[in-house]
N, C-alpha and C positions, 0 to 999 in steps of 0.2 A: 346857595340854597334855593330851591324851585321853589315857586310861587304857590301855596296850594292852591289846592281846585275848589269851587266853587259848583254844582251841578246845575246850570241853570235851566236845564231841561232843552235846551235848542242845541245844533249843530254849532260846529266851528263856524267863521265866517267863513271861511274860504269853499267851506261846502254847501254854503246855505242857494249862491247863486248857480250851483252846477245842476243842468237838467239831469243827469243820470242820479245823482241824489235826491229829486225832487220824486223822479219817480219811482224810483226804489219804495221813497216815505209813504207813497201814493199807493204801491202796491200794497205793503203793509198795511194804511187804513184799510183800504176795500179787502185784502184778504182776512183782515180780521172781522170787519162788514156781513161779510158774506159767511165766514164758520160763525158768528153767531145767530144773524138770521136763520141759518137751515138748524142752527140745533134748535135756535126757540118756534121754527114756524116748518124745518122739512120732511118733518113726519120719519123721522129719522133716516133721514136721506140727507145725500151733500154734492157739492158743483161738478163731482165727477159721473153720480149716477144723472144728474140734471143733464150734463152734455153729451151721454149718451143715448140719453130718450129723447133730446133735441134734434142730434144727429139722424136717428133714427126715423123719425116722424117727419126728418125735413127730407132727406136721403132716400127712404124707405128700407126695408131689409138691404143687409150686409152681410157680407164674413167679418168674425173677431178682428182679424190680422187687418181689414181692410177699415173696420170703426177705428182700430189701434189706430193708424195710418191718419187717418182724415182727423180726430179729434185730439191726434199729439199726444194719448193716453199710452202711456208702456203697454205692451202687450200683455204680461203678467198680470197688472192691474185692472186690464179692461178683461182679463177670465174673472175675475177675483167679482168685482160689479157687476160682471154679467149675472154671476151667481146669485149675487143677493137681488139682483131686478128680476130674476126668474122665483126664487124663492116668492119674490110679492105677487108674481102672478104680471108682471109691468112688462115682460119680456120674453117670449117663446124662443129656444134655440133648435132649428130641426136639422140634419144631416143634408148637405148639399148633395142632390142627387147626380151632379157631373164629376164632384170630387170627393168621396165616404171621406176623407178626414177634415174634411172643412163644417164645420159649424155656419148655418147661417140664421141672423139674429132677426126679428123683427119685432116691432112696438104692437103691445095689446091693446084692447079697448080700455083697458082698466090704469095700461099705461100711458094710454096719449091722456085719460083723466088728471090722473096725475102728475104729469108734464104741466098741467092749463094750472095746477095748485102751485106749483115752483114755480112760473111764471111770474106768480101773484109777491112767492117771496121775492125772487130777482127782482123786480119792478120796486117793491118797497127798498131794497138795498141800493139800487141804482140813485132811487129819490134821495135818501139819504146821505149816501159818499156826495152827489152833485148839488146839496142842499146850499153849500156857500155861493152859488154861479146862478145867473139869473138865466132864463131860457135862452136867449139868445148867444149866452156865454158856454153855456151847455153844449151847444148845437157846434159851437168853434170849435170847441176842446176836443169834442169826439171825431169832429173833421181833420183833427191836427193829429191827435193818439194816433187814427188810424192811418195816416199819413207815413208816421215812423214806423207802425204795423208793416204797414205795405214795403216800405223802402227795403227790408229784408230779403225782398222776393227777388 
């Protein structure tokens, strides 16, 4: 007869020492970090209209296919956000005049505004997921993440 279970809210041992489970768990806090910060502080906005008024602002204008491209967003998704960043006035789309079927995008005055306001949430989301790590532990961590980042390339 098996043992019953018991829930004790932790992983198996066997998974607790595995870095791809740690960072999986990892993802999970901060993705769940970050959907609640922007619904309590992003003016209804979320991390995919954020990374494209980043991209934009750091970038300058683009085509759709090309923000797709650079920010990893599905191309479908990044029409879908452009729409509602233009809808707020955060984003201008005008016709590329070397190619009529291309859309190119750029960040408005009202858009880099509110870029400098989701900053404010990131920042508070960052402080909080890093809240356990002292600064100097902070500063390893995100030297090592991006470490593994890069090693992809």
């Amino acid at each position: 007869m098996p043992t019953p279970h018991h829930d004790t809210g932790r992983a198996p041992a066997r998974l607790e020492g595995r870095a791809t489970w740690l960072v999986s768990r990892a993802y999970l806090r901060s993705s769940g970090l970050l959907s609640a910060g922007f619904e309590a502080h992003g003016s209804g906005l979320r991390s995919y209209h954020y990374r494209l008024l980043a991209a934009l602002e750091e970038w300058g204008p683009a085509s759709q296919a090309e923000l797709g491209r650079k920010t990893g967003i599905d191309r479908s998704d990044v029409t879908a956000v452009l729409t509602e960043l233009e809808s707020r006035n955060l984003v201008e789309r005008s016709v590329d005049p070397e190619h009529k079927r291309r859309n190119i995008v750029t960040i408005t005055a009202e858009g880099v505004e509110q870029l400098v306001e989701l900053d404010k949430v990131i920042d508070g989301i960052q402080d909080e997921f890093l809240a356990p790590l002292t600064a100097a532990q902070r500063r390893q961590f995100l030297t090592l993440v991006s470490r593994l980042v890069d090693a992809r390339r």
